[in-house]
MARMARGU-359797 format. One record per residue: residue number from 1; x, y, z of N, C-alpha, C, O in turn; residue in one letter. Coordinates in Angstrom, 3 decimals, always signed. Each point is the difference from the previous one (the first is absolute). Example, Ala and Ser with C-alpha at 12.3 -4.5 7.8 and 13.67 -1.06 7.14 Angstrom:
(1; (+13.190; -5.690; +7.800); (-0.890; +1.190; +0.000); (+0.900; +1.200; +0.000); (+1.036; -0.019; +0.665); 'A') (2; (-1.386; +1.069; -1.385); (+0.820; +1.190; +0.060); (-0.770; +1.090; +0.730); (+0.509; +1.108; +0.169); 'S') 
# end
This chain:
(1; (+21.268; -1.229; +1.108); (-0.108; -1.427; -0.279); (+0.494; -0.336; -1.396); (-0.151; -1.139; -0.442); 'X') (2; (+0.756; +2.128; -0.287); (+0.173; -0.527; -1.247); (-0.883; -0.357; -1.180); (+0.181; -0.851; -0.871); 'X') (3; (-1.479; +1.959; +1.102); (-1.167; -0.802; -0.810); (-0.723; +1.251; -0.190); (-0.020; +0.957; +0.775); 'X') (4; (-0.582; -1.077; -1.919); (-0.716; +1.390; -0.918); (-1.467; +0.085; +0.877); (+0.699; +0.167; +0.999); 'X') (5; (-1.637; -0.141; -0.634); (-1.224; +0.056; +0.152); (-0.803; +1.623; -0.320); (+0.196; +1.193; +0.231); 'X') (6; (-1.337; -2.214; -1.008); (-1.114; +1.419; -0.101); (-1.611; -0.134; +0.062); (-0.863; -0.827; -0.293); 'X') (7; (+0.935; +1.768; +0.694); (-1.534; -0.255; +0.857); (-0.819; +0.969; -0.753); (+0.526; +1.055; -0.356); 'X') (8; (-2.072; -1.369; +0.005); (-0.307; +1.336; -0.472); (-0.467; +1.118; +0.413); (-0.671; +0.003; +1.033); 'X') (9; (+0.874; +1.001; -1.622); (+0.227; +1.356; +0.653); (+1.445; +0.854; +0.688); (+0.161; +1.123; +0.477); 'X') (10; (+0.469; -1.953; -0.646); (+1.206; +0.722; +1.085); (+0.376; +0.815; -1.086); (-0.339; -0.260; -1.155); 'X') (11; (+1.069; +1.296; +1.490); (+0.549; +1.024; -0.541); (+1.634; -0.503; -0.731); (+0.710; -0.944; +0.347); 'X') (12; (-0.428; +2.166; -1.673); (+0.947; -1.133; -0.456); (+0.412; -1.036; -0.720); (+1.088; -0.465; -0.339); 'X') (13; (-2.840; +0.069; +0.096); (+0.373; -1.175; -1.020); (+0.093; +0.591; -0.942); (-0.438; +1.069; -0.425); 'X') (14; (+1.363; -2.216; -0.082); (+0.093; +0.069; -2.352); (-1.114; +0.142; -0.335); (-0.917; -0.783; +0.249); 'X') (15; (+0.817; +2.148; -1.066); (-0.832; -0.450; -0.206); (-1.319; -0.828; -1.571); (-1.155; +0.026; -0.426); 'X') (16; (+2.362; -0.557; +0.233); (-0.589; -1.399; -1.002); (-0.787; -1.046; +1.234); (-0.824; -0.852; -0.334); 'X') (17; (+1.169; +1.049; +1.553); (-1.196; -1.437; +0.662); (-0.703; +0.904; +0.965); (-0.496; -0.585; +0.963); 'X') (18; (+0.344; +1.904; -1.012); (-0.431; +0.958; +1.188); (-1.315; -0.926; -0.327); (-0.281; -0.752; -0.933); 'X') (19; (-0.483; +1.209; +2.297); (-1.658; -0.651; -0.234); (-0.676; +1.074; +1.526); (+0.228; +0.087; +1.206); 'X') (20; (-0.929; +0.408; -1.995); (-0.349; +1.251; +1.179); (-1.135; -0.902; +0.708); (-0.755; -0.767; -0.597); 'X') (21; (+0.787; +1.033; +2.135); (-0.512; -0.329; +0.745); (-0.156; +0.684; +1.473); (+0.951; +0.582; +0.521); 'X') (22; (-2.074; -0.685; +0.034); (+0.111; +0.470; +1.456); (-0.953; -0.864; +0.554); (-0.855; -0.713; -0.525); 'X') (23; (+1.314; +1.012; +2.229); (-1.260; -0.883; +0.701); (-1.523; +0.665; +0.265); (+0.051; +1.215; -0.193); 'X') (24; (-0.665; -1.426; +0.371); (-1.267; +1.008; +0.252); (-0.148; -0.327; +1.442); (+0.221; -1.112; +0.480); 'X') (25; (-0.570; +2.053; +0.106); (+0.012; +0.129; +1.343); (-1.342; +1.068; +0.822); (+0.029; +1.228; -0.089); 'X') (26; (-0.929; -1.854; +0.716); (-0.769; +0.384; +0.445); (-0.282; +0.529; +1.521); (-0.081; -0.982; +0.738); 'X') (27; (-0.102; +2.258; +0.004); (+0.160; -0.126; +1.319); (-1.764; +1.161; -0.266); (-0.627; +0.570; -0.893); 'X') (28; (+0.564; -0.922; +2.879); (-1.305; +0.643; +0.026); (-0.010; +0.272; +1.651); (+0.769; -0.703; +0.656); 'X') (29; (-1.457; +1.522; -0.061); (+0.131; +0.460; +1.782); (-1.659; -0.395; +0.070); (-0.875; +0.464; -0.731); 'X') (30; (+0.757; -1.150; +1.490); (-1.629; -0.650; +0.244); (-0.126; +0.103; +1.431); (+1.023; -0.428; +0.534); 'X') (31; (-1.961; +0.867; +0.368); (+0.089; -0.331; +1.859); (-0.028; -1.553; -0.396); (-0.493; -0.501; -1.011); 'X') (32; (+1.380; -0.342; +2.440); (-0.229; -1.234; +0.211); (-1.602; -0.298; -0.216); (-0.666; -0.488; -0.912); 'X') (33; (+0.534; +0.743; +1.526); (-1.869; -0.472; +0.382); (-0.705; -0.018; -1.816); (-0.970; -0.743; -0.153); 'X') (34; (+1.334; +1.321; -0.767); (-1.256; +0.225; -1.166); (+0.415; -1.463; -0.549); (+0.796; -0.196; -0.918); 'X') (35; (-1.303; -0.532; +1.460); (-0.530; -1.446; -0.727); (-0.143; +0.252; -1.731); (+0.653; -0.604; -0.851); 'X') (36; (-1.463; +1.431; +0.657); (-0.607; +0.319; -1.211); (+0.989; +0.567; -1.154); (-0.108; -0.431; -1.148); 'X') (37; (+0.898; +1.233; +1.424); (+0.911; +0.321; -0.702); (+1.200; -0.783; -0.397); (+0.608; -0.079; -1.067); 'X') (38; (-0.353; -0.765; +2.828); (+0.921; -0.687; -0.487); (-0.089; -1.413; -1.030); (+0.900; -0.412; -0.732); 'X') (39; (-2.354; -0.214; +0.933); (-0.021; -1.151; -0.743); (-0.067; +0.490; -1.645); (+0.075; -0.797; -0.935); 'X') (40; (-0.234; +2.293; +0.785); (-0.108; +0.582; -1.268); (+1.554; +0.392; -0.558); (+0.428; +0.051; -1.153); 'X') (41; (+0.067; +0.137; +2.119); (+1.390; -0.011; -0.707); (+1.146; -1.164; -0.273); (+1.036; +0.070; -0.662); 'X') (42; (-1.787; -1.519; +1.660); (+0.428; -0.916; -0.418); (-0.717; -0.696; -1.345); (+0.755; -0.665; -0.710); 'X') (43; (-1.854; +0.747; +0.397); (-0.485; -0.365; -1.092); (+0.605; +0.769; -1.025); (+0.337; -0.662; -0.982); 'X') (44; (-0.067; +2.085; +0.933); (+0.828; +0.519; -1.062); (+1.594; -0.609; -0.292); (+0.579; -0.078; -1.084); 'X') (45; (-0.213; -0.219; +2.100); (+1.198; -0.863; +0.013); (-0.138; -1.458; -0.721); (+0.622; -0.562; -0.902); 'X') (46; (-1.446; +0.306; +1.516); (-0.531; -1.829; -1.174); (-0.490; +0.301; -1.381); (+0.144; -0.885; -0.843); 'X') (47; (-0.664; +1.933; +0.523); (-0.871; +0.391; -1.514); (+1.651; +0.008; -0.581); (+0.407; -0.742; -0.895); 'X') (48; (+0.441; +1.784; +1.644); (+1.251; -0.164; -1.130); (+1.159; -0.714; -0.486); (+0.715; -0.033; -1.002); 'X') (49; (-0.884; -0.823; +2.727); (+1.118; -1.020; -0.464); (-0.852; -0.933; -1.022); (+0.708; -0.136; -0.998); 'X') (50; (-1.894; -0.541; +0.835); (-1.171; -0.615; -0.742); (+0.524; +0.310; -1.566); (-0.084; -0.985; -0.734); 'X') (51; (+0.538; +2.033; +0.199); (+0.769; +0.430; -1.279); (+0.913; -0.436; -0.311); (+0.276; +0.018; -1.200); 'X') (52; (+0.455; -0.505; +1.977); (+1.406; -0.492; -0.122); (+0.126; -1.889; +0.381); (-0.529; -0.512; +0.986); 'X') (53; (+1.130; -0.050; -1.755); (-0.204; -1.410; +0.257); (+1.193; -0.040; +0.930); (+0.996; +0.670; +0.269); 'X') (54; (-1.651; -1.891; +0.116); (+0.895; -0.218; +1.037); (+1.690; -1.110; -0.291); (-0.200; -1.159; -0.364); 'X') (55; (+1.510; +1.564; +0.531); (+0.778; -0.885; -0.116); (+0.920; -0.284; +0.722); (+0.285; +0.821; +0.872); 'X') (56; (+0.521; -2.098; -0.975); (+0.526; -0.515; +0.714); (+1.594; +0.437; +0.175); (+0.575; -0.161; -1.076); 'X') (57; (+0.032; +0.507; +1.785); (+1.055; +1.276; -0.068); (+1.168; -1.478; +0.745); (-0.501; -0.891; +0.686); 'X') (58; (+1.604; +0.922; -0.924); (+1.094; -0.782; +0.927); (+0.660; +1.222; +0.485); (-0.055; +1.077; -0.595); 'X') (59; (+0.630; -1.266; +1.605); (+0.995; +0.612; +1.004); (+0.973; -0.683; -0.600); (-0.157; -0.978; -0.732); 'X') (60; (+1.381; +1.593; +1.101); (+1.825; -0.240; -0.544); (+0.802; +0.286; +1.088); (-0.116; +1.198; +0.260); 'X') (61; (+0.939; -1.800; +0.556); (+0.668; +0.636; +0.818); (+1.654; +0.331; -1.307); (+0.837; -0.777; -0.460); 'X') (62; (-0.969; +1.693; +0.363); (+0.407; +0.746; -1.720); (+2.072; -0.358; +0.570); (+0.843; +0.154; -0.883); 'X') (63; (-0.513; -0.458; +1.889); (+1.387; +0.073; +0.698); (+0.361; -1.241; -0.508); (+0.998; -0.047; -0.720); 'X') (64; (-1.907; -1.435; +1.069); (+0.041; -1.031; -0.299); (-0.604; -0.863; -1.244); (+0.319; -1.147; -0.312); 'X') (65; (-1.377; +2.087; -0.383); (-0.463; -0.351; -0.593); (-0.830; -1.113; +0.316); (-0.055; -0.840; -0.898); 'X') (66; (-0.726; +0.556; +2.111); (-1.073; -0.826; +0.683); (-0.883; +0.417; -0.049); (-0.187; +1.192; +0.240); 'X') (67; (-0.924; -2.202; -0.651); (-1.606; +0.273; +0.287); (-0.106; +0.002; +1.741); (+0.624; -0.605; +0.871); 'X') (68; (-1.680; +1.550; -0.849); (-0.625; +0.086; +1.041); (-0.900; -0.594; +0.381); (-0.015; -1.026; +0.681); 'X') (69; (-1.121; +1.848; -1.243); (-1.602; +0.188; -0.171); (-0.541; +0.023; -1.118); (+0.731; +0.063; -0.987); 'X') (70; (-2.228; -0.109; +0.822); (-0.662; +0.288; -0.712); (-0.979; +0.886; +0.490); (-0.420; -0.291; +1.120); 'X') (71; (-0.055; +1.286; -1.648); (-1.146; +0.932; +0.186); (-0.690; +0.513; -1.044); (+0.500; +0.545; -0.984); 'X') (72; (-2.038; -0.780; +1.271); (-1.047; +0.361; -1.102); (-0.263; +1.776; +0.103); (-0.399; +0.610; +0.992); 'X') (73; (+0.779; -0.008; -2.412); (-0.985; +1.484; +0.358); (-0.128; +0.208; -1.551); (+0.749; -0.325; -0.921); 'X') (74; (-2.517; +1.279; +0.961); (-0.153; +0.511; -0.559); (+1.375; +1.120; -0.761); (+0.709; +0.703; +0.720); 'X') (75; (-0.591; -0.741; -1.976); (+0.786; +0.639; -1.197); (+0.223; -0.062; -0.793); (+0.198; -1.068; -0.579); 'X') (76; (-0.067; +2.554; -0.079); (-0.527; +0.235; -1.956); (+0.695; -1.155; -0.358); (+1.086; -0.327; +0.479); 'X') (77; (-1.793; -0.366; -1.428); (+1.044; -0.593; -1.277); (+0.733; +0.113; -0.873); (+0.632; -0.771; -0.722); 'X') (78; (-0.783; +2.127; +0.848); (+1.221; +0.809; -0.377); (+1.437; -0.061; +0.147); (+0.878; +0.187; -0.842); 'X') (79; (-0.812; -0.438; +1.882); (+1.227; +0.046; +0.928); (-0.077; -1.045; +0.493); (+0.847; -0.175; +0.876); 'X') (80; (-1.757; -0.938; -1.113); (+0.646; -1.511; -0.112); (+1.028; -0.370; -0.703); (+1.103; -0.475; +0.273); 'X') (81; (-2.008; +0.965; -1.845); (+0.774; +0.112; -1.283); (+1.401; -0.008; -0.041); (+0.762; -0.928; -0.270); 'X') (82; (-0.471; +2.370; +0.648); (+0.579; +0.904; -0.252); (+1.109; -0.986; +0.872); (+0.677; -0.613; -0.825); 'X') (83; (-0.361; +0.340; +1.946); (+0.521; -0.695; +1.188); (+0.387; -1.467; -0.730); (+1.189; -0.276; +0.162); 'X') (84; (-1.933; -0.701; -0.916); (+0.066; -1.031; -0.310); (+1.176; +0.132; -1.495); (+0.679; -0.906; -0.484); 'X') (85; (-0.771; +2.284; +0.066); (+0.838; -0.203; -1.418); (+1.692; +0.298; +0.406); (+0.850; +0.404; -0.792); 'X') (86; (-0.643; -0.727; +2.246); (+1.583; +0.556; +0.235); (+0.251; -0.941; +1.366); (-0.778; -0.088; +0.950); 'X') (87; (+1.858; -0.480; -1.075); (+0.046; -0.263; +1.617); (+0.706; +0.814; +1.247); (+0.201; -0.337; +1.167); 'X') (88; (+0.189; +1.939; -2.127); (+0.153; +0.710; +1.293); (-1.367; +0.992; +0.146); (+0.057; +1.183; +0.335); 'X') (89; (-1.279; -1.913; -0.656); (-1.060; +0.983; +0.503); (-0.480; -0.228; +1.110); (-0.129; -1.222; +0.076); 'X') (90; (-0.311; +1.838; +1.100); (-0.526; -0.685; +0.730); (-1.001; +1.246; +0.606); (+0.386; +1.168; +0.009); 'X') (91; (-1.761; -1.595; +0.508); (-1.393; +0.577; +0.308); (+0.969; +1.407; +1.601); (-0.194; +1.151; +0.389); 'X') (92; (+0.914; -2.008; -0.142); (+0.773; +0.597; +1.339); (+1.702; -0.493; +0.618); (+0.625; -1.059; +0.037); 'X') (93; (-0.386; +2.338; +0.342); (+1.066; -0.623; +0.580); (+0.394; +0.925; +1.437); (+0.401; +1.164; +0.031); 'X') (94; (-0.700; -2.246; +1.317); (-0.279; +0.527; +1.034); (+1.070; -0.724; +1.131); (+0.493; -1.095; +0.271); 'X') (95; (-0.500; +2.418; +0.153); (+0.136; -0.691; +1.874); (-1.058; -0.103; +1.048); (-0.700; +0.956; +0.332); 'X') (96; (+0.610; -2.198; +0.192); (-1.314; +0.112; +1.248); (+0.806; +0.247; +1.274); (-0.766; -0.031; +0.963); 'X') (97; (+1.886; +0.237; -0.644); (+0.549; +0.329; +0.966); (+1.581; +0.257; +0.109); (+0.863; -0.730; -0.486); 'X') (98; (-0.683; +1.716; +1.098); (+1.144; +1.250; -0.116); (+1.038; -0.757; -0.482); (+0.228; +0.408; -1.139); 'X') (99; (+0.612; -1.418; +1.463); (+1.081; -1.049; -0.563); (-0.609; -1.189; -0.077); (+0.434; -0.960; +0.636); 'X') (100; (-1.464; +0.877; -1.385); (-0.157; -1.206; -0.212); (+0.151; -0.194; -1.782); (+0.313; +0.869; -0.814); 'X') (101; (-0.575; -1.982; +0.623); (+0.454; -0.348; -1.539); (-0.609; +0.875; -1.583); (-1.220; -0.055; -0.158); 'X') (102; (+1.751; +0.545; -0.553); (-1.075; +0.509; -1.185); (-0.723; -0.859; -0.489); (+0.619; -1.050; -0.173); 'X') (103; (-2.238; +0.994; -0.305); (-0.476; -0.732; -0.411); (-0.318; +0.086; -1.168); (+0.268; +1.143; -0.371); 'X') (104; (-0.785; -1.845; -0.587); (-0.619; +0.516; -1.458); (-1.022; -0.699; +0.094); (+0.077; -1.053; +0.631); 'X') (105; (-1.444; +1.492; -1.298); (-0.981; -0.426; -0.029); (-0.367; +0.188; -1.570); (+0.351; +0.931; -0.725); 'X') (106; (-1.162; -2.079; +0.382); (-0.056; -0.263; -1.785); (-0.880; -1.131; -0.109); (+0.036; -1.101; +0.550); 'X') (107; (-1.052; +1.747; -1.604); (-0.546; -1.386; -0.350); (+0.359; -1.356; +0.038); (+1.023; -0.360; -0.583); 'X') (108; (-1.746; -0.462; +1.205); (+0.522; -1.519; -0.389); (+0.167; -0.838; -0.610); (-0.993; -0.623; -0.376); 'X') (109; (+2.093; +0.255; +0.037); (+0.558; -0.817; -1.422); (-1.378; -1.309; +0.023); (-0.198; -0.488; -1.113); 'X') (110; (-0.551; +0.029; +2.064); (-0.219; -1.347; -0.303); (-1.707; +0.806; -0.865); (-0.814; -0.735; -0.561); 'X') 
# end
């Protein structure tokens, strides 16, 4: 597309704007049936997103440079920051489907 993008964590970056990051990722094998465990591992799931404020992210269809969407999620402010001091930063840059458009996702200007 003709366009720099960096996301944090990818491998590669300069590094004068590197900004180390990963996702945290939680998995667990529970029988269907344990009620008990499972409402315990969803409450561990709410205790940690609860750390992280919640913000308002825009979608980019990054080809056209069109808004999409908006979507709220919990994430560091760190990497709000970090995202807000460049306009090729962005929280993500994805495909939701095999040929479909690249997207960028980034805090919201408003």
């Amino acid at each position: 597309m003709g366009q720099t993008f960096f996301v944090p964590g990818e491998r590669n970056m300069p590094n004068e704007i590197a900004l180390a990051t990963d996702a945290l990722s939680l998995s667990a094998s529970i029988q269907k049936e344990d009620q008990v465990k499972r409402d315990a591992l969803a409450s561990l799931g709410e205790m940690i997103s609860q750390q992280l404020p919640v913000t308002q992210l825009e979608r980019i269809d990054l080809a056209k440079g069109k808004h999409i969407d908006y979507i709220d999620r919990p994430i560091d402010p760190v990497i709000i920051n970090w995202c807000k001091s460049s306009a090729d930063r962005w929280t993500a840059v994805i495909r939701e489907q095999r040929n479909g458009p690249w997207i960028g996702v980034r805090p919201a200007s408003q």
